[in-house]
C-alpha positions as MATLAB code, in Angstrom:
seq = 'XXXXXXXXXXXXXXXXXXXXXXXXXXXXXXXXXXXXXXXXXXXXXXXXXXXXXXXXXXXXXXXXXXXXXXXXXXXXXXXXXXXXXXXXXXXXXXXXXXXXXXXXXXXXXXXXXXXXXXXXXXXXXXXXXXXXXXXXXXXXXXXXXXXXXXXXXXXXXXXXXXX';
ca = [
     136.985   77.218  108.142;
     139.342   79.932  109.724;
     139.060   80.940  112.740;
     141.349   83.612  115.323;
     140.775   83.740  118.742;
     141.228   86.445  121.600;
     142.259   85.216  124.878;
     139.050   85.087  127.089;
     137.641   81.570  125.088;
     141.025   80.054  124.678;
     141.905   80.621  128.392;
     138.480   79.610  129.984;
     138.096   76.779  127.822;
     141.695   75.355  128.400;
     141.419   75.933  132.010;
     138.005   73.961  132.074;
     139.586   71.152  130.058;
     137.403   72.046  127.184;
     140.148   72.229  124.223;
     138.408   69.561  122.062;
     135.413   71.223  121.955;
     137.355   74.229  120.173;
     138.895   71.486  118.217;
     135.928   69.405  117.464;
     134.864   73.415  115.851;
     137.712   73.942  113.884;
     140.602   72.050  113.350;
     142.731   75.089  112.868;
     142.633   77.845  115.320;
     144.862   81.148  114.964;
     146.215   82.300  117.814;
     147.444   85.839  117.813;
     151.212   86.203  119.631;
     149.771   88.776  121.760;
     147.045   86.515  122.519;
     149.376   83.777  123.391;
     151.751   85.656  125.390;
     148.156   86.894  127.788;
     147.705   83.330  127.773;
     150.578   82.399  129.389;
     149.833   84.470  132.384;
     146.441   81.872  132.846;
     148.655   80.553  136.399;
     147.352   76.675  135.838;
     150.193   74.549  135.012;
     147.057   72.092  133.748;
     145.923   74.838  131.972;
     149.359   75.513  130.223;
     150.132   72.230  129.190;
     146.697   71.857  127.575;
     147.646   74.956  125.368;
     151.612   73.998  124.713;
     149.925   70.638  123.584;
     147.380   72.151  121.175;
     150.195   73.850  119.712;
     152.359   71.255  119.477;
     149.938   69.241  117.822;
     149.816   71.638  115.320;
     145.556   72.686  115.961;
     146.646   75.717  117.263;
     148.889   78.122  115.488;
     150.404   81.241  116.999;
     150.421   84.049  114.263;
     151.752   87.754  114.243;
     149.691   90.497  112.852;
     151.687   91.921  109.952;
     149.553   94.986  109.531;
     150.996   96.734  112.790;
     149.179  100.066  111.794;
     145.785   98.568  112.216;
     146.833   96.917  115.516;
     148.193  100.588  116.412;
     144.876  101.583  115.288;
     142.696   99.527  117.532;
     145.096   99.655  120.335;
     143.184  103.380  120.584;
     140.318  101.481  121.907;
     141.482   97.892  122.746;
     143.720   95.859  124.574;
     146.897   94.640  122.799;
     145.178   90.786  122.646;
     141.969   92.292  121.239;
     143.492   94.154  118.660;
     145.940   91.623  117.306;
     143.257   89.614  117.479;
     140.852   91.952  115.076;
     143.663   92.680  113.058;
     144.940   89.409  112.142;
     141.304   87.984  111.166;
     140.939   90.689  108.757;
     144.282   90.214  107.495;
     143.630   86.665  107.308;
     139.562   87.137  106.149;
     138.965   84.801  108.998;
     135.146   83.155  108.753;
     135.191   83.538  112.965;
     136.228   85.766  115.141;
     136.082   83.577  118.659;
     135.963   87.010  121.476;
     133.868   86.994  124.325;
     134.068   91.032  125.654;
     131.472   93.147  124.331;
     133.911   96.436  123.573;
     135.772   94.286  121.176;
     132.860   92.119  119.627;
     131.069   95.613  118.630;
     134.116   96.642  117.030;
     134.792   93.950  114.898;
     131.399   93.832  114.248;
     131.566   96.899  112.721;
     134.538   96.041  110.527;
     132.390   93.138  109.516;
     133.939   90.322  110.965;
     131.371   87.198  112.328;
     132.038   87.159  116.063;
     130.977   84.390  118.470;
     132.234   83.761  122.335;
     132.575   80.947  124.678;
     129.078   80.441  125.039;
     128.605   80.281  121.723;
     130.910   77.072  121.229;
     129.197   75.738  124.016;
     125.487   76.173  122.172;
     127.329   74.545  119.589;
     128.369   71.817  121.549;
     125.232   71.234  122.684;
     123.250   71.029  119.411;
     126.077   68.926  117.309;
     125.262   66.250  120.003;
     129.252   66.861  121.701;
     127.519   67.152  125.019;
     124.267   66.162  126.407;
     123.901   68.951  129.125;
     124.999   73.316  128.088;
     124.279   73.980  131.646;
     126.997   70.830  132.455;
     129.105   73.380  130.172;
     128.018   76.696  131.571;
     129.250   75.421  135.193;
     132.420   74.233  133.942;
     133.416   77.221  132.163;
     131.839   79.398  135.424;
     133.591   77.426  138.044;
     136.758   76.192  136.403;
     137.513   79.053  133.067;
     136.696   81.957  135.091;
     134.275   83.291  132.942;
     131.248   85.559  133.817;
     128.302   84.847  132.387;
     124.767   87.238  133.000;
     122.179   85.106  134.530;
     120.092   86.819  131.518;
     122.737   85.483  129.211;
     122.422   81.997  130.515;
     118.559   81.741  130.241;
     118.748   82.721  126.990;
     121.084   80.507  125.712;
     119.798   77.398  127.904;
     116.001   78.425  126.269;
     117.219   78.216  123.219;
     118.549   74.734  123.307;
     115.626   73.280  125.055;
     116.918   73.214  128.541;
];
């Protein structure tokens, strides 16, 4: 299963020291260069090496768009990681798009690609039996990745797993 991701999950989850749960998802993960060259601006050397190792491991691969004009296109609406990002997985006819802000989900919603986010691995975490706890998950990701996450958001998701 194929998956690109934008730079919001990769970064969180490598700065919460969460790689192997994107791993444990897919074994191959396509990282856009744009995406990749965001990430290196994460600013925790821990962080960094988690990525440089996931690429050197071979997990994660760092791709190039090759249809520029539809990464000019998006760049209309997008940021330059959100739009290689979109671009390559249709390029690619990736099963997952992994993107966590809403401007970009919509529109690669509406060009038909499946979208899920860092809380979505972290559901999925949960109910494949990788972790015991999603709020453990939700705090990590909160505290350690940086990422925002609606209180609304996280009652939902924690309801629907049963905790």
């Amino acid at each position: 299963m194929l998956v690109v991701t934008d730079n919001s999950p990769l970064t969180a989850l490598a700065l919460a020291d969460l790689m192997h749960l994107l791993r444990a998802r897919w074994p191959l993960v396509i990282v856009p260069q744009a995406v990749w060259d965001e990430s290196r601006h994460v600013g925790d050397t821990a962080a960094l090496q988690r990525l440089d190792a996931a690429r050197a491991d071979g997990w994660l691969e760092v791709r190039h768009a090759l249809q520029t004009d539809e990464v000019a296109r998006l760049r209309a609406k997008l940021d330059a990681g959100e739009s290689e990002a979109i671009a390559l997985a249709l390029e690619l006819k990736a099963e997952w798009l992994l993107i966590d802000e809403l401007k970009g989900r919509n529109v690669a919603k509406q060009l038909g690609l499946a979208v899920t986010g860092t809380l979505g691995l972290l559901i999925w975490a949960k109910m494949s039996g990788r972790s015991p706890s999603l709020r453990e998950l939700i705090d990590l990701v909160e505290s350690r990745g940086e990422l925002y996450l609606s209180q609304e958001l996280k009652e939902s998701a924690l309801a629907a797993v049963g905790e």
